[in-house]
C-alpha positions as CSV (number, residue, x, y, z in Angstrom):
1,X,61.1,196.7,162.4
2,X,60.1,193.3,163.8
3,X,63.1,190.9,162.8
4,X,62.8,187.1,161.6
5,X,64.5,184.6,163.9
6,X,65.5,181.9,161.8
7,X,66.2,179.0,163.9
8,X,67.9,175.4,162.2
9,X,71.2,175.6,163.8
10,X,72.4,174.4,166.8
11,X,75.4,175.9,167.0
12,X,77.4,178.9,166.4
13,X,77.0,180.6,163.2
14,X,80.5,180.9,160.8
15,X,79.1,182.4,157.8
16,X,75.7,184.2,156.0
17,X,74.9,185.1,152.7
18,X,72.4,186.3,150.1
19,X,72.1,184.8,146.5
20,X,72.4,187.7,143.7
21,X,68.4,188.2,143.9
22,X,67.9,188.2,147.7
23,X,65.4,185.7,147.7
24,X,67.2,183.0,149.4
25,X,69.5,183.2,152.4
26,X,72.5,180.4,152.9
27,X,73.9,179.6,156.6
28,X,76.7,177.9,157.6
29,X,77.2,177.1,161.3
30,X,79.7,174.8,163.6
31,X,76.7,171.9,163.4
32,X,78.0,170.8,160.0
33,X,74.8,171.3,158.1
34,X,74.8,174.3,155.8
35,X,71.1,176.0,155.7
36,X,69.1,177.6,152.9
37,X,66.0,180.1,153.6
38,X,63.5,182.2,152.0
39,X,64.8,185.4,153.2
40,X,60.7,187.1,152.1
41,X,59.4,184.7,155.4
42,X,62.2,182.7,156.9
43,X,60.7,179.2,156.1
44,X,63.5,177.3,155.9
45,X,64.2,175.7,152.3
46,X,66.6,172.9,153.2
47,X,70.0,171.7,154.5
48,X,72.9,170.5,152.8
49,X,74.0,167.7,154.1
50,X,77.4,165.7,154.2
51,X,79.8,167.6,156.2
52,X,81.7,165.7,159.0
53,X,82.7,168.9,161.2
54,X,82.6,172.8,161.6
55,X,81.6,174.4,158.2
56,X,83.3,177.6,157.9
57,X,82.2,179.3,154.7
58,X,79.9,179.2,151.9
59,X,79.3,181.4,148.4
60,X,76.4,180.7,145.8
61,X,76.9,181.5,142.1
62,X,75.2,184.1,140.3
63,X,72.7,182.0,138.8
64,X,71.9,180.3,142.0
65,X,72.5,177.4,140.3
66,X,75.6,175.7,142.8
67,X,76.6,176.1,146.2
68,X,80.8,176.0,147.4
69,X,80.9,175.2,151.4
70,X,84.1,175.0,153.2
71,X,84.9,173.1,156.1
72,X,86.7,171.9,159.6
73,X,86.4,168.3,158.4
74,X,89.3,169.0,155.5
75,X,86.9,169.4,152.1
76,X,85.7,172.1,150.2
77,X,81.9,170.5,148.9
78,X,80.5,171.8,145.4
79,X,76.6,171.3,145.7
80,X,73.4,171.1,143.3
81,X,71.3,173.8,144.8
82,X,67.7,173.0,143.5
83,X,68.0,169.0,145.1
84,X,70.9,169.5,148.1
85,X,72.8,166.9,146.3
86,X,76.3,167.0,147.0
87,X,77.8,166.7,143.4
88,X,81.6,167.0,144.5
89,X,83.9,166.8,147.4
90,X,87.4,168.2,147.0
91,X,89.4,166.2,149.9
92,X,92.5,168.7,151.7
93,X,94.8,168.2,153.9
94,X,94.0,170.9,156.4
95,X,90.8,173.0,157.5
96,X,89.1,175.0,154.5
97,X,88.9,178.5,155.7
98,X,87.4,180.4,153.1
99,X,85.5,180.0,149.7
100,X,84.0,181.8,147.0
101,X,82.9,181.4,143.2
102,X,84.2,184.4,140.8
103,X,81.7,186.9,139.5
104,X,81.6,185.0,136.4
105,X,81.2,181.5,138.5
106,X,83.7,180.0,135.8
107,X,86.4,179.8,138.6
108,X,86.3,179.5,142.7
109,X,89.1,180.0,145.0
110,X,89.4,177.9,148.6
111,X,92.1,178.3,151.1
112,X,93.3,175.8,153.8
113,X,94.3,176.4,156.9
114,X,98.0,175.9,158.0
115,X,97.8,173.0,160.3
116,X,99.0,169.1,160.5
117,X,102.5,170.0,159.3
118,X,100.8,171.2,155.8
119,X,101.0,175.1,154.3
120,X,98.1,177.7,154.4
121,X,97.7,177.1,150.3
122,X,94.9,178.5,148.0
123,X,93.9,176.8,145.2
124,X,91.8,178.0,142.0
125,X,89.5,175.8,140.6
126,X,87.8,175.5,137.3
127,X,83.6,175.5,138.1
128,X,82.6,175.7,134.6
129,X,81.4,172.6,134.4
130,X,80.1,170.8,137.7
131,X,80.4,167.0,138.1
132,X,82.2,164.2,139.9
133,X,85.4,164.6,138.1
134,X,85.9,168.0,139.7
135,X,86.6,165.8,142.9
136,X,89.9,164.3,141.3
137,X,91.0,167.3,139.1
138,X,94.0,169.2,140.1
139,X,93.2,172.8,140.6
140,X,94.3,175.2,137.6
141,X,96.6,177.3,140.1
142,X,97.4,177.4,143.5
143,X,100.5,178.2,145.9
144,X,101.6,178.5,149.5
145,X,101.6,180.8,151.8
146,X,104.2,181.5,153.6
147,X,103.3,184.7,156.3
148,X,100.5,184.0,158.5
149,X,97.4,182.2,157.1
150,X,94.8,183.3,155.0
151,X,91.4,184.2,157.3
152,X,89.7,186.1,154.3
153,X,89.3,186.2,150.6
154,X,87.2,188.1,147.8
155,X,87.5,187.7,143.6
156,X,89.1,191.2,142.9
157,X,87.6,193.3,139.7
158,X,86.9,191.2,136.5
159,X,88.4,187.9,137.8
160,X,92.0,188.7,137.8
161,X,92.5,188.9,141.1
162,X,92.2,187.6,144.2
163,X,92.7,189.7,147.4
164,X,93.4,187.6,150.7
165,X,92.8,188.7,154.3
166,X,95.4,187.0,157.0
167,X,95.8,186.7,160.9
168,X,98.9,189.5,160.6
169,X,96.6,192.1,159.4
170,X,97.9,191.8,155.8
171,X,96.3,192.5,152.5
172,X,97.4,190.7,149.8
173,X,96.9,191.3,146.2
174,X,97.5,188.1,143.9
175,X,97.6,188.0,140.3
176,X,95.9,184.6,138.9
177,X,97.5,184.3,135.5
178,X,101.2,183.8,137.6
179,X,100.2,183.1,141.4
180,X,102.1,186.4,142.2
181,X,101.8,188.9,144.6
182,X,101.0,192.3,143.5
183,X,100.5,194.2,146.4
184,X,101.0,194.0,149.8
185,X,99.6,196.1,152.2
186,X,99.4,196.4,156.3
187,X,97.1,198.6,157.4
188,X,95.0,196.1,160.4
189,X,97.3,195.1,163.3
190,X,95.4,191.9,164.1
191,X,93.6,188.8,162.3
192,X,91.0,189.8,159.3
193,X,87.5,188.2,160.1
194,X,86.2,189.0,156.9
195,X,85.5,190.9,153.5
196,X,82.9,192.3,151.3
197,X,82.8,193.5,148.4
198,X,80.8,196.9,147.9
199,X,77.6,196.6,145.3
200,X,79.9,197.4,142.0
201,X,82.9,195.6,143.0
202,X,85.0,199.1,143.5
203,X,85.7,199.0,147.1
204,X,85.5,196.4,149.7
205,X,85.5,196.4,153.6
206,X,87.1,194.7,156.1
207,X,86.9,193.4,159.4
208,X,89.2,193.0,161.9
209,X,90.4,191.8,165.4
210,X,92.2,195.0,166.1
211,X,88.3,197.0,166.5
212,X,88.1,198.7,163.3
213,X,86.6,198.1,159.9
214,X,88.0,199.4,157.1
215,X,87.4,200.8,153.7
216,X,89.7,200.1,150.8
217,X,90.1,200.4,146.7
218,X,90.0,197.1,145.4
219,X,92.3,197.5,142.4
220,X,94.9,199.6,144.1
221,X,94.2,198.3,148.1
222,X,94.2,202.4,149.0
223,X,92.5,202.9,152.3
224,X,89.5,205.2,151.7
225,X,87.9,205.4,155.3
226,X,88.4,203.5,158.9
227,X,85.3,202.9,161.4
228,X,86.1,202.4,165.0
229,X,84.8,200.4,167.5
230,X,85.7,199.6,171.2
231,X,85.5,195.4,170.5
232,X,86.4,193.1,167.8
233,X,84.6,193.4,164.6
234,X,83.7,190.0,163.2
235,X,81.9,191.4,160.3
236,X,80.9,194.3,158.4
237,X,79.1,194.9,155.0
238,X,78.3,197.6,153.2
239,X,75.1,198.9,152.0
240,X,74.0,198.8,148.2
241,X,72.1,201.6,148.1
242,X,72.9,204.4,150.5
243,X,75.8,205.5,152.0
244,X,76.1,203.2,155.2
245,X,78.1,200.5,156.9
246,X,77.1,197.8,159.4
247,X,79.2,196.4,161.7
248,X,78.8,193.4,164.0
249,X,81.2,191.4,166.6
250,X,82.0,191.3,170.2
251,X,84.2,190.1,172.4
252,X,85.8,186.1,171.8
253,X,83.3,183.4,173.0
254,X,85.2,182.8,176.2
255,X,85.6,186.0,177.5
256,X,81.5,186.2,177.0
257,X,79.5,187.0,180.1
258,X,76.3,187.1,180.9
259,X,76.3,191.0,181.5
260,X,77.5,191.7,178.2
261,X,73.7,192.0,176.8
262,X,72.7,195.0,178.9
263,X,75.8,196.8,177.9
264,X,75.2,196.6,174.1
265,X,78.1,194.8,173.4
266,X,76.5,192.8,170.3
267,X,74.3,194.9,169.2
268,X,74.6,195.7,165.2
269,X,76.1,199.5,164.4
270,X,75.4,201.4,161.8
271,X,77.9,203.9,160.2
272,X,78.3,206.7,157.2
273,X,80.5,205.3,154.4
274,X,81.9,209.0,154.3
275,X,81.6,210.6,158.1
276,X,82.7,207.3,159.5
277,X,80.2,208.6,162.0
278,X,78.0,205.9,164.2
279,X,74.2,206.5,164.1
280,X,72.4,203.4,164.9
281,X,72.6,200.4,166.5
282,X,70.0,197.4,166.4
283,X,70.1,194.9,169.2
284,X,68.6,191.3,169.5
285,X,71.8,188.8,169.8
286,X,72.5,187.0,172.9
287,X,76.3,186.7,171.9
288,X,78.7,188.4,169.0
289,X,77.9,188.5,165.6
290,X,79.9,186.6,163.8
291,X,78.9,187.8,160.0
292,X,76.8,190.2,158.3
293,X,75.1,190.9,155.2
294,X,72.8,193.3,153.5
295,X,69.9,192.2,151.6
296,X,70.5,193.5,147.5
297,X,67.7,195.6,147.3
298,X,69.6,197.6,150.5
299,X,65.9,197.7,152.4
300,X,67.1,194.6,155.2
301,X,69.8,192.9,156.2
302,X,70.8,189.6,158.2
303,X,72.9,188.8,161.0
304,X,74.6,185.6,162.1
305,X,75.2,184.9,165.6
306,X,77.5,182.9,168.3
307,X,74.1,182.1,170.2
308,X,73.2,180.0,166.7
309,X,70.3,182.7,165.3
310,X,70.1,184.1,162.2
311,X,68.0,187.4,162.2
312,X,66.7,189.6,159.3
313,X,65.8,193.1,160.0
314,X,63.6,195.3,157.9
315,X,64.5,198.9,157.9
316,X,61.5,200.9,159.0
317,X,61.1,204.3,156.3
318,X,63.0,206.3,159.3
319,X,65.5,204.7,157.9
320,X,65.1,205.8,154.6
321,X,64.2,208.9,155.5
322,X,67.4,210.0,158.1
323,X,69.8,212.1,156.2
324,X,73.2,214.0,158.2
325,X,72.8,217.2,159.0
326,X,76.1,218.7,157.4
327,X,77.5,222.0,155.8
328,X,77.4,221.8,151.9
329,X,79.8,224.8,151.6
């Protein structure tokens, strides 16, 4: 189970992800160069380049066909993915903290940051067709938000929805033909580092500040299970082919000391989506991982680090081959 280091950053990592086949890998870090990576061999594909600042998160359409980065210098980028050309820069008035395409990649959602006497706003933009002119176009929706800021989003079922993650704890439904809430629900008592969706869009996890991950229905925002940790959890993903969660994090930055290694403090845990028992945990970062993701054939996954590495793991057939000993009666 001998990872891949993939090393082009030189700073902290913000955000990984896979493209819908798993061959390629995207990075974004606080060095202002988004990476892409053959996930097979870690041979690094590219940067995009053109960001003046921090880039906090990415998402790649389902034909790999564009890339949507989001950053600290105030623009959320649209980018030709075969040639690294940036084909459009969307200029905002604060941070953009998060960004994704729709399943159907005819929309994308970004969010900004509440800073500089402007709202936290999300906007909804129109990605059917990519060109200069999306730089100047107004988005088709967007709106304030007035409660604490938005540190998380995913496209809910069918591309009605969006569901937004905020530094409260809150999850918020919003319905995109009216901008409207539709529900509201509290169920993290600190900031929500981040979201994934499960493989068929049904459920989604959850991060959060407050040591816990959660599981939840995505059209109804019930809470299905709760995984516990003693440190923030900066990530979590969950697996598309058996019934298990990772979870990464670790304490903040600045509270990082050098003793923290031995004590398996960033080490990636594994849980059961049903027992919300632990039963692994893979070390190899030197500071918390900050996201996660699971390759789509559910046989590796990658982590994203504070110490500026990306690692993919293999799963060894133990792996495969561990089931829970419980009574079927």
């Amino acid at each position: 189970m001998k990872p891949l280091m993939l090393q082009g950053h030189e700073r902290a990592i913000t955000q990984i992800k896979y493209n819908r086949e798993g061959d390629l890998l995207f990075s974004a870090a606080k060095d202002a160069k988004p990476n892409v990576w053959w996930s097979l061999n870690g041979e690094r594909l590219g940067t995009f380049n053109g960001h003046g600042g921090v880039v906090w998160c990415l998402d790649v359409d389902w034909q790999s066909i564009h890339l949507i980065t989001g950053g600290g210098d105030s623009s959320c980028r649209l980018w030709d993915l075969e040639t690294g050309k940036n084909i459009a820069t969307i200029k905002t008035n604060s941070s953009v903290r998060t960004c994704n395409f729709s399943y159907s990649a005819y929309q994308a959602a970004y969010t900004t940051d509440k800073a500089m006497g402007h709202p936290c706003e999300v906007f909804i933009i129109d990605t059917r067709t990519i060109d200069d002119s999306i730089s100047s176009a107004s988005p088709i929706l967007k709106w304030e938000i007035t409660d604490s800021k938005v540190t998380s989003m995913i496209w809910g079922s069918l591309d009605e929805t969006i569901i937004t993650g905020h530094e409260a704890g809150d999850l918020i439904q919003w319905d995109l033909r009216t901008g409207k809430k539709i529900h509201s629900i509290k169920e993290h008592t600190r900031q929500i580092n981040d979201m994934q969706l499960s493989r068929d869009g049904t459920m989604f996890i959850t991060a959060s500040k407050d040591q816990t991950a959660k599981l939840f229905d995505t059209s109804s925002l019930e809470l299905l299970k709760e995984y516990k940790t003693e440190r923030p959890v900066n990530s979590a993903a969950l697996s598309p082919i058996l019934d298990h969660v990772v979870l990464g994090g670790g304490q903040d930055a600045m509270e990082v000391t050098t003793t923290s290694t031995r004590q398996g403090k960033f080490d990636a845990r594994f849980f059961h989506l049903v027992f919300e028992e632990e039963f692994g945990r893979v070390k190899g970062h030197f500071g918390p991982i900050n996201s996660l993701a699971f390759h789509p054939d559910g046989r590796s996954y990658a982590s994203g680090g504070e110490d500026g590495y990306v690692r993919v793991q293999s799963f060894d057939q133990a792996y495969f081959d561990y089931t829970f000993d419980y009574n079927r009666d």
